[in-house]
C-alpha positions in Angstrom: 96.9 124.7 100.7 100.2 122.9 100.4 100.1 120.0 97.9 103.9 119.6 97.7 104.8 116.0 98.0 107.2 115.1 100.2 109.6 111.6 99.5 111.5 109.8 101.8 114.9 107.2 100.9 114.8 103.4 101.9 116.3 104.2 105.4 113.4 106.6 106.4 111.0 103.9 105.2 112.7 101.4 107.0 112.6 103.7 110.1 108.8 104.6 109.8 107.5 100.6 109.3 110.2 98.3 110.9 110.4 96.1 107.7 113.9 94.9 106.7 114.7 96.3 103.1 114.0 93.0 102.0 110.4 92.6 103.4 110.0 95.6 101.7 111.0 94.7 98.4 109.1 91.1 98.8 105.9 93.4 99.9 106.1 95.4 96.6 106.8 92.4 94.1 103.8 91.0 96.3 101.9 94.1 95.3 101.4 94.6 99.3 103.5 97.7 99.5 103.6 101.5 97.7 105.8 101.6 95.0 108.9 104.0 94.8 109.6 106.4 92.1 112.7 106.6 90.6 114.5 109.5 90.8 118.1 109.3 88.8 119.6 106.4 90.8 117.6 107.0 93.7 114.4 104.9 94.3 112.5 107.7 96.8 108.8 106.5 98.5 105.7 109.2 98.4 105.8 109.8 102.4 101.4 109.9 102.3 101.4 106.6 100.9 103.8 104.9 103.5 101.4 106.8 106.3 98.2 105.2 104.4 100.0 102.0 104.8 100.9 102.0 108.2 97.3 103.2 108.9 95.9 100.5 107.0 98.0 97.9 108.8 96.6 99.3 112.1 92.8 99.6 110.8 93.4 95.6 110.0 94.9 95.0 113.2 91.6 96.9 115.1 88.9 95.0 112.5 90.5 91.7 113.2 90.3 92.0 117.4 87.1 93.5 116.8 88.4 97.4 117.9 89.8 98.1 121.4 
């Protein structure tokens, strides 16, 4: 079993949601959005938890039209 966790930079992120870098940074002072670790200079985001994000977002978007 693999359990290597794998991090992605700002521009992957930005890539993988379609948030601007700064509705990204509004989402996590809103506590709305994973946190990144800090790595040296680099802020880097746990790739699982932006994919649990997005899947949340589309579980919301399914609950609220009452599924498809």
């Amino acid at each position: 079993m693999n359990t290597e966790k794998q991090f992605i930079r700002l521009n992957q992120v930005i890539n993988l949601t379609g948030l601007s870098r700064a509705s990204i940074y509004n989402y996590i002072q809103e506590s709305r959005f994973p946190k990144p670790a800090k790595f040296g200079k680099n802020s880097l985001w746990e790739y699982s938890e932006i994919q649990t994000w997005i899947n949340d977002r589309l579980t919301e978007r399914d609950t609220a039209q009452g599924g498809i």
